[in-house]
ROMARVO-605232 format. One record per residue (C-alpha): x, y, z; residue in one letter; residue number from 0. Coordinates in nm, 3 decimals. Layout:
<sites>
> X|Y|Z|A|NUM
...
</sites>
This chain:
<sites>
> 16.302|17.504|-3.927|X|0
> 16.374|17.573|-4.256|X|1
> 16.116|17.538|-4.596|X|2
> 16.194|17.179|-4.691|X|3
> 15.953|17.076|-4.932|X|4
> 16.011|17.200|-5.294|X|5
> 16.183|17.087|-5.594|X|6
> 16.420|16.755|-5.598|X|7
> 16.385|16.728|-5.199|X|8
> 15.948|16.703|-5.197|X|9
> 15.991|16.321|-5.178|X|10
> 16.265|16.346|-4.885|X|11
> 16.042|16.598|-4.737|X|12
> 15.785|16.423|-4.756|X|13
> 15.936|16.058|-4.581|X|14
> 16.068|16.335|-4.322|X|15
> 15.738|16.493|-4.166|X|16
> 15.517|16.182|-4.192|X|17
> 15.836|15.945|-4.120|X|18
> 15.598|15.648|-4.224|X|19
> 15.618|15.505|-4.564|X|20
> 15.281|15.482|-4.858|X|21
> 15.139|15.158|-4.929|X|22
> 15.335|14.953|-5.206|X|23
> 15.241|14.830|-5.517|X|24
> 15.063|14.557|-5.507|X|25
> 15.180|14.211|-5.545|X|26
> 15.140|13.923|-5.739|X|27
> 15.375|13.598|-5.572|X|28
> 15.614|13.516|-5.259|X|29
> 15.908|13.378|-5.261|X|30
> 16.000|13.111|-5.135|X|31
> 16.180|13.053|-4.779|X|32
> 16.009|13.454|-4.691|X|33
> 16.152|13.648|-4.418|X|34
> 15.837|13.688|-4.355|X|35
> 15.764|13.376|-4.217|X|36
> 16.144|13.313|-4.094|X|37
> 16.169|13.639|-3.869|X|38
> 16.097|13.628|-3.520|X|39
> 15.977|13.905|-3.306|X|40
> 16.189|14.000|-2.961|X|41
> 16.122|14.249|-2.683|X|42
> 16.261|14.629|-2.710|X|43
> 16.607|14.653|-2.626|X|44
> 16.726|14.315|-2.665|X|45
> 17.102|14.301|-2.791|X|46
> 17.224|14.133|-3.138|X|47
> 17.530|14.006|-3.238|X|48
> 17.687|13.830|-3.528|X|49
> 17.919|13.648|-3.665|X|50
> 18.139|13.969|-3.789|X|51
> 17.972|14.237|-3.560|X|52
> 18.268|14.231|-3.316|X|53
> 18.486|14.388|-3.576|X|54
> 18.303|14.696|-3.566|X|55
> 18.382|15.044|-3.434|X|56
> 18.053|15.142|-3.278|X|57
> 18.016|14.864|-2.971|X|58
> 17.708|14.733|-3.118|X|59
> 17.545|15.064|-3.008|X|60
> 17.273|15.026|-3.303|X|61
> 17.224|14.635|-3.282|X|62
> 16.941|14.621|-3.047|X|63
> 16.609|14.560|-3.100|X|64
> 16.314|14.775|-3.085|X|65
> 16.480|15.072|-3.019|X|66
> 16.273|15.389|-2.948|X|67
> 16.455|15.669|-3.211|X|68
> 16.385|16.029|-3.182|X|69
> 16.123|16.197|-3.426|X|70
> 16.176|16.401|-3.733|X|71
> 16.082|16.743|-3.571|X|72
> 16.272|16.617|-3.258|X|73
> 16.602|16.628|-3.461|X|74
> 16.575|16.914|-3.658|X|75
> 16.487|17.146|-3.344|X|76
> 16.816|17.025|-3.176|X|77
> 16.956|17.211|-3.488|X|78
> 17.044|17.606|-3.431|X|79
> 16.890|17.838|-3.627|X|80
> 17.192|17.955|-3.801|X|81
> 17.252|17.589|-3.945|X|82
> 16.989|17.681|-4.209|X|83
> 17.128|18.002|-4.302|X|84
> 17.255|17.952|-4.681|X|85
> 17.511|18.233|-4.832|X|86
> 17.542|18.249|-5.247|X|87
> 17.852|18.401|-5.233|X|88
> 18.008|18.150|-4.966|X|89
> 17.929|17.870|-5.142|X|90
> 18.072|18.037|-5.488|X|91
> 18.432|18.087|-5.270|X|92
> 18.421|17.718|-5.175|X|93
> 18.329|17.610|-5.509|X|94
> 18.596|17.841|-5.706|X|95
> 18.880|17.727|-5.474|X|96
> 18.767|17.330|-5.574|X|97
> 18.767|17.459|-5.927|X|98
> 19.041|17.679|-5.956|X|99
> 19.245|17.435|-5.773|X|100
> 19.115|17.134|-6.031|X|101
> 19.219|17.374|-6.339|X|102
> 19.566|17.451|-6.214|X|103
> 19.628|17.077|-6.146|X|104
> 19.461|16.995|-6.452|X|105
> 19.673|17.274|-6.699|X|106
> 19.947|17.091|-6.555|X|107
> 19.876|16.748|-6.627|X|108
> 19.828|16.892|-6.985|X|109
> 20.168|17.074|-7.005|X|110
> 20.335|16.716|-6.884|X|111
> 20.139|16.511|-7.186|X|112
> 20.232|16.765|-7.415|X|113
> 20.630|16.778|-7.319|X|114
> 20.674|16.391|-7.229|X|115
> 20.576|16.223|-7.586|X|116
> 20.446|15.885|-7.593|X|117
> 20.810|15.809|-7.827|X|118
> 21.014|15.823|-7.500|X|119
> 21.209|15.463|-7.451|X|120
> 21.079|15.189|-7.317|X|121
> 21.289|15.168|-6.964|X|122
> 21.095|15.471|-6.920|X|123
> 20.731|15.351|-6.878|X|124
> 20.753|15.299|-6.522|X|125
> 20.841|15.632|-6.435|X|126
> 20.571|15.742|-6.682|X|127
> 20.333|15.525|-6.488|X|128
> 20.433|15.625|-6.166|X|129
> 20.393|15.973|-6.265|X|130
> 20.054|15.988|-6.446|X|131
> 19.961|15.788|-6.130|X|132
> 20.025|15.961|-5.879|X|133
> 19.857|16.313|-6.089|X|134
> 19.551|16.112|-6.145|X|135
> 19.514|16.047|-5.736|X|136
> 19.580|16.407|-5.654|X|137
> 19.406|16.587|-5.927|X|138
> 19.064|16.311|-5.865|X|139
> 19.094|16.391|-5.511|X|140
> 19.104|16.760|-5.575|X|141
> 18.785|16.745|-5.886|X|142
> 18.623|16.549|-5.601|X|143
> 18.573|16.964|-5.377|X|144
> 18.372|17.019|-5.740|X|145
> 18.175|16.763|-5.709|X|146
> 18.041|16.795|-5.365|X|147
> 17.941|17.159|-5.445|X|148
> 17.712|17.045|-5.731|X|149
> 17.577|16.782|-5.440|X|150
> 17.550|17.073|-5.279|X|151
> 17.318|17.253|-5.553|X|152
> 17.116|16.907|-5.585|X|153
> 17.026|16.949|-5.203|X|154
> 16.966|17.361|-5.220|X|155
> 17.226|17.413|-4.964|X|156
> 17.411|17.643|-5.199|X|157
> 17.188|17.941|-5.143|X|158
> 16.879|18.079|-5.154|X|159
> 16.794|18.046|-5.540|X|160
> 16.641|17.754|-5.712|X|161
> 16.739|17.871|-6.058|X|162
> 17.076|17.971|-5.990|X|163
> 17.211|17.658|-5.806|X|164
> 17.014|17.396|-6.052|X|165
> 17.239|17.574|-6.329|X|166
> 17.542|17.552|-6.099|X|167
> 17.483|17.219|-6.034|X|168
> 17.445|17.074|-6.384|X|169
> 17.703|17.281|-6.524|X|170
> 17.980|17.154|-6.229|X|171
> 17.841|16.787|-6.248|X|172
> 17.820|16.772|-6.631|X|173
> 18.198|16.906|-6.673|X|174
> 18.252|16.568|-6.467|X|175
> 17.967|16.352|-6.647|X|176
> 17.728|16.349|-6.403|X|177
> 17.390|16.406|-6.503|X|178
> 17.296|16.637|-6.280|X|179
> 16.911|16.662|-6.249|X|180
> 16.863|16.274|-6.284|X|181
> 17.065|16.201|-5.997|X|182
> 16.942|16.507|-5.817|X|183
> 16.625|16.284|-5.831|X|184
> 16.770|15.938|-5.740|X|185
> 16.996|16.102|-5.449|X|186
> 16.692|16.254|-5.266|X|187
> 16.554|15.901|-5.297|X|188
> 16.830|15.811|-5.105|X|189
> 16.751|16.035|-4.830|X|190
> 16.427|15.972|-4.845|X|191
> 16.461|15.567|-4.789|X|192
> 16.825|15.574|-4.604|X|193
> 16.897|15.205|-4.503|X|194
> 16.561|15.058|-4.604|X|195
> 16.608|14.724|-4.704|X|196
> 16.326|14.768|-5.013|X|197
> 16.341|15.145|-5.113|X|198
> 16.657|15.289|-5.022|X|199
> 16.863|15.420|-5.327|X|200
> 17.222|15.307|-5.360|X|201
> 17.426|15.030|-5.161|X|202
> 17.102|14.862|-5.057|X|203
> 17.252|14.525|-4.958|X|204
> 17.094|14.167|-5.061|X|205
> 16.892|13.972|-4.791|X|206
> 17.023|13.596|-4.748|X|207
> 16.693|13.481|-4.924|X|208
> 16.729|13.649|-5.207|X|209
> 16.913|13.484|-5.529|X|210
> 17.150|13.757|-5.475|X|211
> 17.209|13.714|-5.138|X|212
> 17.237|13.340|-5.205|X|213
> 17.524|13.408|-5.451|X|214
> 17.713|13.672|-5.264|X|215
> 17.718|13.367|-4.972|X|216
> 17.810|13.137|-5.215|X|217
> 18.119|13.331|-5.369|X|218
> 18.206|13.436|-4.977|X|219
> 18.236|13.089|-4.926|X|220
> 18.484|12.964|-5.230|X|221
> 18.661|13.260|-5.268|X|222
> 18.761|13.319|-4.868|X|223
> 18.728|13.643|-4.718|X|224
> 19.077|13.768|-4.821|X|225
> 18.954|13.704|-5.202|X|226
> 18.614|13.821|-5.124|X|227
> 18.750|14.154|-5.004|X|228
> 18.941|14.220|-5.295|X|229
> 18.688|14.161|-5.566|X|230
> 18.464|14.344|-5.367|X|231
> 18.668|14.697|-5.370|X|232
> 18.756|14.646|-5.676|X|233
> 18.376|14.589|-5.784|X|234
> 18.293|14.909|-5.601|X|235
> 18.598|15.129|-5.673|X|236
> 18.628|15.085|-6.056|X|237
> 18.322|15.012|-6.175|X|238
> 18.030|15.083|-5.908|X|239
> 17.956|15.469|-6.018|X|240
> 17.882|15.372|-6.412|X|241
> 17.683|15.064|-6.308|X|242
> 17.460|15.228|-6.060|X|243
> 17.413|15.536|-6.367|X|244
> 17.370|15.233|-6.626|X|245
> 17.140|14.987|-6.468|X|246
> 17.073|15.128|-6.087|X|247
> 17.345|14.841|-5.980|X|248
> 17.290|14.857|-5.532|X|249
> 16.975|15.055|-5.606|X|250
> 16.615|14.925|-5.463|X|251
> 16.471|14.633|-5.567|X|252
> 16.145|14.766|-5.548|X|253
> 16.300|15.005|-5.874|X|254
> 16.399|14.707|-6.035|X|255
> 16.682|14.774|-6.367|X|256
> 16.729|15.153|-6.366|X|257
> 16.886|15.390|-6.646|X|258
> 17.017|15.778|-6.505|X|259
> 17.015|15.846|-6.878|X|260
> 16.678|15.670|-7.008|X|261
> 16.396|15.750|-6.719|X|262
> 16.278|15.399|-6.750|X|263
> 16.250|15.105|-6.479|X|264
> 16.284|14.803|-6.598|X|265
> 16.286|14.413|-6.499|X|266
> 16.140|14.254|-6.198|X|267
> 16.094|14.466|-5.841|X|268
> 16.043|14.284|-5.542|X|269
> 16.049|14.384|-5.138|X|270
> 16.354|14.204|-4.996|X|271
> 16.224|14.200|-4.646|X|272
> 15.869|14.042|-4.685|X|273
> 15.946|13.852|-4.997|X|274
> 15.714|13.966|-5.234|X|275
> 15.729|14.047|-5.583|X|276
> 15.608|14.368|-5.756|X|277
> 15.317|14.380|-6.035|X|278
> 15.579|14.635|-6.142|X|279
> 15.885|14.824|-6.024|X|280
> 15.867|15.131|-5.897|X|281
> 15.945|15.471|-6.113|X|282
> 16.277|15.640|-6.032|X|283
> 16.165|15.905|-6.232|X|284
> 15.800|15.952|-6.207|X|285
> 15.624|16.176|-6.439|X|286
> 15.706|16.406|-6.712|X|287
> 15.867|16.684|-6.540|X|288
> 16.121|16.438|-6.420|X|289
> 16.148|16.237|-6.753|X|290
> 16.230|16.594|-6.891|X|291
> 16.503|16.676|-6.652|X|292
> 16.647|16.387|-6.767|X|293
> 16.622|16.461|-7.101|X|294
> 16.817|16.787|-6.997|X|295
> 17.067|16.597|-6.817|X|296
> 17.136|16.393|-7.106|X|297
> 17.192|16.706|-7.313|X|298
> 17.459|16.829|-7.053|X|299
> 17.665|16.511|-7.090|X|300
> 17.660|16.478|-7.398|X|301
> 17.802|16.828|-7.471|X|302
> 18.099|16.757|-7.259|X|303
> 18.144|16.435|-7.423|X|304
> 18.126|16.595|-7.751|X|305
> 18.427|16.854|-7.612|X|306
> 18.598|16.566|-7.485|X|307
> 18.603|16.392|-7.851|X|308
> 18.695|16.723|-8.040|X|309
> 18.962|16.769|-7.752|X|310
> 19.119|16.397|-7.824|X|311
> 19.123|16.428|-8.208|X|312
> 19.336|16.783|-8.174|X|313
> 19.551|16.649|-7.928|X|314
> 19.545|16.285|-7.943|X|315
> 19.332|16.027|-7.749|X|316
> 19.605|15.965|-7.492|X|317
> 19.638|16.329|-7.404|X|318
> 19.296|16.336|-7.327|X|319
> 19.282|16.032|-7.126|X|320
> 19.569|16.073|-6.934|X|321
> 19.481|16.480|-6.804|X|322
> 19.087|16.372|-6.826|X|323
> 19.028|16.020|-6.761|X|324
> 19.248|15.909|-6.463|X|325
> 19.099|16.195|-6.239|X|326
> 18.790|16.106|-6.322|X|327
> 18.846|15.748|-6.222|X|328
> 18.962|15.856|-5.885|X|329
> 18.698|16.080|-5.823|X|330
> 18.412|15.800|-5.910|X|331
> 18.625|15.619|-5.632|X|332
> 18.582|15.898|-5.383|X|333
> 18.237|15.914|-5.447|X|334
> 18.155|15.559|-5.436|X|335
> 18.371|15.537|-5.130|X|336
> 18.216|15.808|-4.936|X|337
> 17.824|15.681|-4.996|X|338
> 17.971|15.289|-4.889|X|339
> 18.106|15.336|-4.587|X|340
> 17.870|15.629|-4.462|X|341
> 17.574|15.412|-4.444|X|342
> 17.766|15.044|-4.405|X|343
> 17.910|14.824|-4.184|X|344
> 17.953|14.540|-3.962|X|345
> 17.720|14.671|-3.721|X|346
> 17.515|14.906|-3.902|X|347
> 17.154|14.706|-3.943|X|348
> 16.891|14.793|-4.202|X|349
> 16.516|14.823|-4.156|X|350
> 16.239|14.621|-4.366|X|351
> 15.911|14.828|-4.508|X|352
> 15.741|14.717|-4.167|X|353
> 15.951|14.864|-3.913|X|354
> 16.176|15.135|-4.095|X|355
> 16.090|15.530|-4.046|X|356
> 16.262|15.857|-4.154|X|357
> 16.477|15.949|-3.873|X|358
> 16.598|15.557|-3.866|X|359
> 16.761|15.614|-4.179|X|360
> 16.894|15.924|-4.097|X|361
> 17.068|15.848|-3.786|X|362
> 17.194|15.512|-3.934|X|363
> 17.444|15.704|-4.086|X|364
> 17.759|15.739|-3.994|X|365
> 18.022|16.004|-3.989|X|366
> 18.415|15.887|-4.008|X|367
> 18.751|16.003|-3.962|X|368
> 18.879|16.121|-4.313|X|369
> 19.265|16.310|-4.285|X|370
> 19.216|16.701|-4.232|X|371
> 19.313|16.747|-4.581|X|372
> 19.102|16.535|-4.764|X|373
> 18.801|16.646|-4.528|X|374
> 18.879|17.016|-4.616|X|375
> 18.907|16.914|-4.996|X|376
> 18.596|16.766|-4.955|X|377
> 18.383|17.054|-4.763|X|378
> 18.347|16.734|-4.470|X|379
> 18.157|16.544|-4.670|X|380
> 18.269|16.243|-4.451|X|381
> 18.264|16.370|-4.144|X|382
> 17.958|16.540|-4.081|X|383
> 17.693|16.309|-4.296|X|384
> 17.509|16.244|-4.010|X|385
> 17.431|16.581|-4.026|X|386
> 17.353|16.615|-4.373|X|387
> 17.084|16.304|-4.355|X|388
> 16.902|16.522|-4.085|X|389
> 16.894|16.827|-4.314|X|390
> 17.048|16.795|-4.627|X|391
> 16.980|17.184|-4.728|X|392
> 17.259|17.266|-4.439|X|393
> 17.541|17.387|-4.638|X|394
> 17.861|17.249|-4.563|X|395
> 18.020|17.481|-4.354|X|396
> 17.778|17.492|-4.100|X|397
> 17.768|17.122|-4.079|X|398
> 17.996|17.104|-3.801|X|399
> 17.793|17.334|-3.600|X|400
> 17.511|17.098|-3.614|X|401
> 17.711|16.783|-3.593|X|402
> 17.824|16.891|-3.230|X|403
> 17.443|16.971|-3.203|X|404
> 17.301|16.667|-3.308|X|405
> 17.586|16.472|-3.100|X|406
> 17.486|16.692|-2.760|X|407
> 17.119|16.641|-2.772|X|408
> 17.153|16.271|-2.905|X|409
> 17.465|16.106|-2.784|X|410
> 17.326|15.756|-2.775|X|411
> 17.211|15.790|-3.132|X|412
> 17.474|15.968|-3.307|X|413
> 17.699|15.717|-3.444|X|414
> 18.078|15.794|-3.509|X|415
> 18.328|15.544|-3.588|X|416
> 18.714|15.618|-3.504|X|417
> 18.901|15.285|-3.694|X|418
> 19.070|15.484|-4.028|X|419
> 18.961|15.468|-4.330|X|420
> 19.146|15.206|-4.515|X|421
> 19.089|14.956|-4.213|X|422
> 18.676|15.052|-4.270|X|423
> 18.660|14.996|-4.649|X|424
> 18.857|14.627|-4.596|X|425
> 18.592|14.544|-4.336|X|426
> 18.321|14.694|-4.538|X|427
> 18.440|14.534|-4.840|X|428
> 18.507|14.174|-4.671|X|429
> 18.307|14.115|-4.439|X|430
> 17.919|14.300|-4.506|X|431
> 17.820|14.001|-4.741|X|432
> 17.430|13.968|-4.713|X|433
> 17.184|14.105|-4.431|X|434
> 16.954|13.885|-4.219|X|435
> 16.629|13.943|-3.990|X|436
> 16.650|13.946|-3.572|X|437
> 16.359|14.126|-3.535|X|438
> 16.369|14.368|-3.639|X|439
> 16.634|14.476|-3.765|X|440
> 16.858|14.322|-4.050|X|441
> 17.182|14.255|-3.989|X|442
> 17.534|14.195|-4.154|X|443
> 17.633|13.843|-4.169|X|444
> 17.922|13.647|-4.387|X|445
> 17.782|13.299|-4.282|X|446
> 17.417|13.333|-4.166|X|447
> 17.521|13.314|-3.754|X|448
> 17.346|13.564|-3.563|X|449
> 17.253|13.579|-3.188|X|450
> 17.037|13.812|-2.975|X|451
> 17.046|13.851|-2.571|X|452
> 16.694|13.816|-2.443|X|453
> 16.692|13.852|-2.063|X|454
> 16.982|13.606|-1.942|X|455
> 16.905|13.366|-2.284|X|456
> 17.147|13.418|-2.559|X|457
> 16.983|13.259|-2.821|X|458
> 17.184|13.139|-3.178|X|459
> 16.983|13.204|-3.478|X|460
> 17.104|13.035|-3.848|X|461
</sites>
């Protein structure tokens, strides 16, 4: 097994060989209505099913209670050897073809602005619409190969060299405002805490006692699902990337407000699945060396922000926005899409602070059937992140190798889901709307309705 416990990945190192979770904070208040007091303990293998758990493409294979789940060395021994090997000068041919391929796309998009002025008639614009449309899909999707390299660097499965990746990293993820070494940080959180209800990082969902949760019911309820769905991928799609980098929207409520930019937590922190309230949230970015990296993330941005400005006052704001800004839109969506739907869905449950462990998390996640050209694009980002959560310093084109691995040794753990893509994110999008407690696990729900099988007694829970 490889070295795992240096630099951003100590914490996620860390969660992995204990696979147990430190004391919290302690607390000062309970809510009211607690899950604690609501949730119900069953017997081991007991199934659960709710009111949108049908729709799923994974036969309710996770929804059972108490289920006995491989340990952390358990998994990473299934792995071969060569998994771990990392090659610098592999990773530099994956990562030149995303970027050469970015430029080219990019120099064209340039050469179009320059040679289709913004004076051309009016019975024109849709074309021009069309046009800068369809360039901002395909040139997003294409940035989107550069961006998975630098997630690459962030993980150390780019090679051997701490140095040489870290500058890799926050050079590719800076050209694409990213700051690199803060979320470097907040994405090995993420691993760390995958689908715990309290401390995971990103797409955490809201518990149906929470104000949150209450709402999201609430606006399920007058809006329809149909409605619901659409404000939902819109939410995600368009905005979701700045708001988790501006205020840690989907991030842990135990983190409380969160800034990528400012290495402060703010507001009020609470654990969703017991109901308590925090003294004080929980540092994102503890300590100085972090609150420095930060500081040098910052510094990154801002340069390319600064060659972004000079850019659009030589050769006008709309050039800049149309060759710049509408790929980056679309690759914020990629992102945003990926991280959703790897670790969400109908039947995917959550753990609370008392039952969830490491390897939980990990195989929670789920890989998906993304088109072979958009998979390639994307080093497999989607398809083998089961993978990844079991070692994220594979690199990515050994990944398959230990996906067939992983599924051989654990085939009623690893969790693939065949329905497409598009037919995922609606589900996703309309029907995950808060999480509840059947023992314990915590489940999807759009209405509250939840049953579990114990013995010949299905039993209806609300």
């Amino acid at each position: 097994m490889p070295d795992l416990g240096d630099g951003a990945l100590a914490e996620e190192a860390q969660a992995r060989s204990s696979d147990s979770l430190p004391t919290p904070a302690a607390t000062n208040g309970v809510l009211r209505n607690t899950p604690s007091t609501l949730r119900q303990d069953y017997p081991p293998g007991c199934p659960v099913r709710t009111d949108v758990s049908a729709l799923g493409g994974l036969q309710h294979r996770a929804l059972v209670t108490g289920r006995p789940f491989p340990t952390a060395r358990q998994l990473l021994e299934a792995l071969p050897s060569e998994c771990y090997v990392r090659s610098l000068w592999r990773s530099l041919g994956y990562a030149s073809v995303s970027v050469v391929l970015t430029l080219v796309l990019g120099g064209l998009g340039y050469v179009l602005a320059a040679r289709w002025p913004a004076s051309l008639p009016s019975w024109s614009l849709p074309l021009q619409l069309l046009m800068w449309t369809v360039y901002a899909a395909v040139t997003g999707t294409v940035a989107t190969g550069v961006w998975v390299c630098a997630h690459e660097c962030g993980h150390g499965a780019f090679c051997e060299s701490v140095v040489v990746q870290d500058t890799i990293g926050w050079v590719l993820h800076s050209l694409l405002l990213v700051p690199y070494f803060s979320w470097q940080r907040s994405h090995a959180v993420h691993h760390s805490r995958t689908n715990h209800l309290d401390e995971g990082e990103t797409h955490v969902p809201h518990s149906a006692y929470a104000a949150a949760g209450q709402s999201n019911l609430w606006m399920h309820r007058m809006l329809g699902t149909d409605a619901f769905g659409v404000l939902n991928v819109l939410a995600h799609l368009l905005s979701g990337w700045p708001a988790y980098l501006l205020y840690g929207a989907t991030g842990g409520p135990v983190r409380g407000l969160t800034n990528h930019f400012v290495p402060l937590s703010m507001g009020r922190a609470a654990r969703q699945s017991t109901g308590e309230h925090l003294n004080a949230p929980m540092s994102l970015f503890p300590g100085r060396r972090w609150k420095l990296k930060v500081l040098l993330s910052d510094v990154g941005v801002l340069l390319v922000l600064a060659a972004l400005v000079a850019w659009a006052r030589t050769d006008g704001w709309r050039t800049m926005l149309l060759v710049y800004g509408g790929p980056y839109l679309v690759t914020n969506m990629w992102l945003v899409l990926y991280t959703w739907l790897q670790h969400t869905d109908v039947d995917v449950p959550h753990y609370g602070s008392e039952h969830w462990t490491w390897a939980k998390g990990a195989l929670l996640t789920v890989d998906r059937p993304y088109p072979p050209l958009i998979d390639w694009l994307h080093h497999r980002i989607g398809s083998t992140h089961v993978a990844h959560h079991v070692c994220s310093r594979i690199p990515h084109y050994r990944a398959r190798l230990a996906t067939i691995a992983l599924r051989k040794a654990f085939p009623e753990y690893y969790l693939y889901d065949p329905t497409p893509i598009y037919r995922a994110l609606w589900r996703v999008a309309s029907r995950c709307v808060v999480v509840a407690p059947v023992g314990d696990l915590w489940v999807y729900t759009a209405s509250g309705e939840r049953w579990v099988t114990v013995g010949s007694d299905e039993r209806k829970l609300v």
